[in-house]
N, C-alpha and C positions, 0 to 999 in steps of 0.2 A: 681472472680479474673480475673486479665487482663492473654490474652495469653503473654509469650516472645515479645518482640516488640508492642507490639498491642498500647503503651503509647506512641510510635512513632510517629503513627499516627495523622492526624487531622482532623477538620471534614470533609467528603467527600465531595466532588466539587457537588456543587446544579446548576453550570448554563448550557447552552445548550451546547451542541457537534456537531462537524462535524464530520461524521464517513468517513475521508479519505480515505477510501481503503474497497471498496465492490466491489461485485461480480454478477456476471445473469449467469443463464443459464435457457432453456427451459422450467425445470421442479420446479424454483422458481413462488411461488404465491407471485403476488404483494400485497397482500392486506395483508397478513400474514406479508411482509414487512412493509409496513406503519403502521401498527400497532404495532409492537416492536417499530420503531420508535418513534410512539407517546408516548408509554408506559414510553420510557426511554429517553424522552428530547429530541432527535438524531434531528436535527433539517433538516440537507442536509447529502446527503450522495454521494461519489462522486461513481460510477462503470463502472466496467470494465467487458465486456462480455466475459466470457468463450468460446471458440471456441473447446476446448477440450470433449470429454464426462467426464460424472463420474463414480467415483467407482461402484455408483451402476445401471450402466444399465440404462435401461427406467426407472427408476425412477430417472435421473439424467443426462438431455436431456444437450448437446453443446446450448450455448445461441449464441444471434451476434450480431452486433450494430443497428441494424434495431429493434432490441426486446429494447433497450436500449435507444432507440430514443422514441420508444412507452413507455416506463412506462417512462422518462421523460416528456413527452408530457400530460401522462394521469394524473402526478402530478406534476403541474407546481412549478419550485422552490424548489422542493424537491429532486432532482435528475438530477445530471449533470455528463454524460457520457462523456466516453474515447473511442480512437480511438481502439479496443481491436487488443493485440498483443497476446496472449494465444493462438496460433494456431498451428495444427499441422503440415500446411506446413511450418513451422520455424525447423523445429526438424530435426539437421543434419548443423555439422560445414562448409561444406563445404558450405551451402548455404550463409552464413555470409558473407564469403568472399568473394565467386564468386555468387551473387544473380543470382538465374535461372528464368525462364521467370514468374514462378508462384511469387516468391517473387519480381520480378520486378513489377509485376500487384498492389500486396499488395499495393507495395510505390507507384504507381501511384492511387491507391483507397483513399490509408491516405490522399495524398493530397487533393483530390477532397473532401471528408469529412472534414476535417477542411478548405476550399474554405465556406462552407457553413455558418460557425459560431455556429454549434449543437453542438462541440465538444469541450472538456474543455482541453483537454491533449489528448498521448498516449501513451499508457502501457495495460497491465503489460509485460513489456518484459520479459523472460524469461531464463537468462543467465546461473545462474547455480542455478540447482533445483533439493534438493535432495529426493525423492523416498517417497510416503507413500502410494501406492495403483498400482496396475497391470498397463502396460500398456507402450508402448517404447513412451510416452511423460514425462513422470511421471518423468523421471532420466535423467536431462537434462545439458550440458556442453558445451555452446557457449561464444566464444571470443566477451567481452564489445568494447575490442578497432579494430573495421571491418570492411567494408565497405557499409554494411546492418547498421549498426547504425551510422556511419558518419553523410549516408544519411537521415538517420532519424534524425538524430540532428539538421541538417542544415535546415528541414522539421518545426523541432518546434523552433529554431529560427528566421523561416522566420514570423511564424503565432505567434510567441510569446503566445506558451501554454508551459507545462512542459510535462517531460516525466518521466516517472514513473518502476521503474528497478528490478527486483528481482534477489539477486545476491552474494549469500553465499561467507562471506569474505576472502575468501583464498588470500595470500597474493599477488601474483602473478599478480591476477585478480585484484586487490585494486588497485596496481602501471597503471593498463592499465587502469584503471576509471577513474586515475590521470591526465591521458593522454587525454583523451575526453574531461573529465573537463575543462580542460588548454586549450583546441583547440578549443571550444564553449562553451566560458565566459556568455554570455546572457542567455544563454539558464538554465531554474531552473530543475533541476535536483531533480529527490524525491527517494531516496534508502530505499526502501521499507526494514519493517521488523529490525527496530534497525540495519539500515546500516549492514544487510548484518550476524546479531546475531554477530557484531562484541563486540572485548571488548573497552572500555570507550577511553582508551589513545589510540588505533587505531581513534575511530569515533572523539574525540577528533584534532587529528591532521590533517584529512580532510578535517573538516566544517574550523579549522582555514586557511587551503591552502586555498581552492575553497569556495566563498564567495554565488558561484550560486548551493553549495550542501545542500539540504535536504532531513530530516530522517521521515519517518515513523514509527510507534509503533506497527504495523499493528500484529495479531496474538499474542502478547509479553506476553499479561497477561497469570502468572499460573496459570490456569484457566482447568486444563484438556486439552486443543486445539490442544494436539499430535505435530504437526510442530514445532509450535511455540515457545516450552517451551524448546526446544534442543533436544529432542528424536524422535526416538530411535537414530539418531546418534548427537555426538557430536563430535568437530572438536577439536583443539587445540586452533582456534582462537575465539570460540563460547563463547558467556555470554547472560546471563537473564539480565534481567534489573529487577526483584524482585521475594519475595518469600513470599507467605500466606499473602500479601497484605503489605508486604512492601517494599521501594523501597529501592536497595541495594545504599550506601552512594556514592561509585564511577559516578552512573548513576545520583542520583539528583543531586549531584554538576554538571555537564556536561549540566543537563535542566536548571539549574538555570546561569549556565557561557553562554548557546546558547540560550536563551527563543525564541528566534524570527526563530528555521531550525527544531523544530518537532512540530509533527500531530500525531493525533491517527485514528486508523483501528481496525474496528470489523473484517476484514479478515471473512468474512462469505463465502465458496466459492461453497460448496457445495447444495444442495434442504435439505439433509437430519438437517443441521445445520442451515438451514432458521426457527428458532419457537422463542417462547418467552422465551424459559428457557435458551437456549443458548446463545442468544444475548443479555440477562437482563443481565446472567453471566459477561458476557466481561464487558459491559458498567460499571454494577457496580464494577469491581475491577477498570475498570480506574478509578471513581469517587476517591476509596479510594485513590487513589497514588496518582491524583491531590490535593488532602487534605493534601499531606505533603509537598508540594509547594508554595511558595508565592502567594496570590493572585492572582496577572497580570502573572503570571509567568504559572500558574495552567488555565486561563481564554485563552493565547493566542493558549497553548497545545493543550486546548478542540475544539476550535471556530477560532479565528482570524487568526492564522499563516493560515490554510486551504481555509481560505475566500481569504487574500492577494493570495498567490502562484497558486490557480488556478482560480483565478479574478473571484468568485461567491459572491460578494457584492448585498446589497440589503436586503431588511429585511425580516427576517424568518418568515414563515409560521406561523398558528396560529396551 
């Protein structure tokens, strides 16, 4: 017998993926990566180096763009890093606003790394970040519209990359992202995490404002992944985008009205979450939910949209 729903369904998306939204740190084995990847079609994967430690200690080292340069390097075509903003001298509003000399530095580093052309984007900012492991970076609450991101903006304007935002949709916050938006049109904008775990008719009303906003899926599948699925906390403005592999009706008409401003993310971010059972997980629940999307519409989700927005064209690896 079929589960509830399960006739919903169609059959699960067979072509290749871009896994928009990955992670480094120290204590990931490359090779462990490539290999999920290859296991599960993942064909590029775009990352952004942890500057943070992990929950678990030495076994869960701060990575940094230099490591992120090297396993690009060591796998040509398969990996194209971000300028990483996951840092803990970011942690603290006042810096936002009045950058102090350490975050002055930052911006004058960002710059000189995307001078080079190694760099695809930069993110993952980190604006508001709610709490799953020890730690005063863990639980974080910085103002989108600031001085620090101004000038990051006008940064990825100038070099025409995207920047890439994590930034739980409180409404507040939403109006001041409005506000960026509006003020740096060029600039392609990626809100990570279903816009912020927001609900439909909010992300809705966005992408139709700001024509340079896009969304990530990053984390979304229920899939166990803790953050992602709204627990342990949930907001009033929070929604899934599906349940036991199906997608809920409000969010595929949204994919299917936007086909061309979302991407998917294995959100892998930790060492302990870098294996094959975890990252088969994910991929295969996105298969199933691109399975109950239009063809092109399922194709652009996986692959294209991520190829266009962070200009990695060129043909995938074998």
């Amino acid at each position: 017998m079929l589960l509830p729903g399960a006739a919903l369904a169609g059959q699960a998306y067979q072509g290749p993926i871009v896994d928009a939204h990955g992670h480094l740190g120290a204590s990931f084995k490359s090779e462990t990566t490539v290999a999920v990847m290859n296991r599960n079609h993942v064909t590029r994967q775009i990352v952004m180096a942890r500057y943070y430690p992990g929950p678990d200690g030495a076994h869960d080292l701060p990575g940094d763009d230099e490591q992120a340069l090297r396993l690009a390097e060591s796998y040509p075509g398969r990996f194209f890093p971000l300028v990483g903003m996951q840092q803990p001298l970011l942690t603290g509003e006042h810096k936002w606003e009045t950058p102090n000399r350490e975050v002055e530095q930052l911006i004058e580093a960002t710059e000189r790394k995307l001078t080079t052309g190694k760099f695809y984007g930069i993110g993952e900012f980190i604006v508001r970040h709610w709490a799953y492991s020890p730690g005063k970076h863990a639980e974080q609450e910085n103002p989108i519209y600031s001085t620090f991101m101004r000038r990051m903006s006008a940064l990825a304007q100038r070099f025409d990359v995207p920047m890439v935002i994590h930034m739980e949709g409180y409404p507040a916050l939403v109006e001041d992202f409005s506000r960026l938006l509006t003020e740096y049109t060029t600039v392609r904008f990626v809100w990570a995490h279903s816009c912020g775990r927001s609900k439909a008719s909010v992300i809705r009303r966005m992408l139709a404002r700001h024509p340079n906003l896009h969304c990530d899926l990053a984390g979304m599948t229920n899939t166990g992944s803790g953050y992602g699925t709204g627990w342990p906390r949930k907001e009033e403005f929070t929604a899934l985008i599906e349940q036991d592999g199906v997608l809920f009706p409000d969010m595929k008409a949204l994919y299917e009205e936007f086909p061309e401003r979302f991407m998917l993310g294995m959100d892998v971010a930790h060492a302990r979450g870098n294996n094959m059972k975890n990252y088969s997980r994910r991929v295969g629940r996105f298969r199933e939910l691109l399975g109950q999307l239009p063809p092109e519409t399922a194709r652009k989700l996986a692959e294209t949209n991520a190829l266009r927005i962070f200009r990695i064209g060129g043909s995938a690896p074998p």
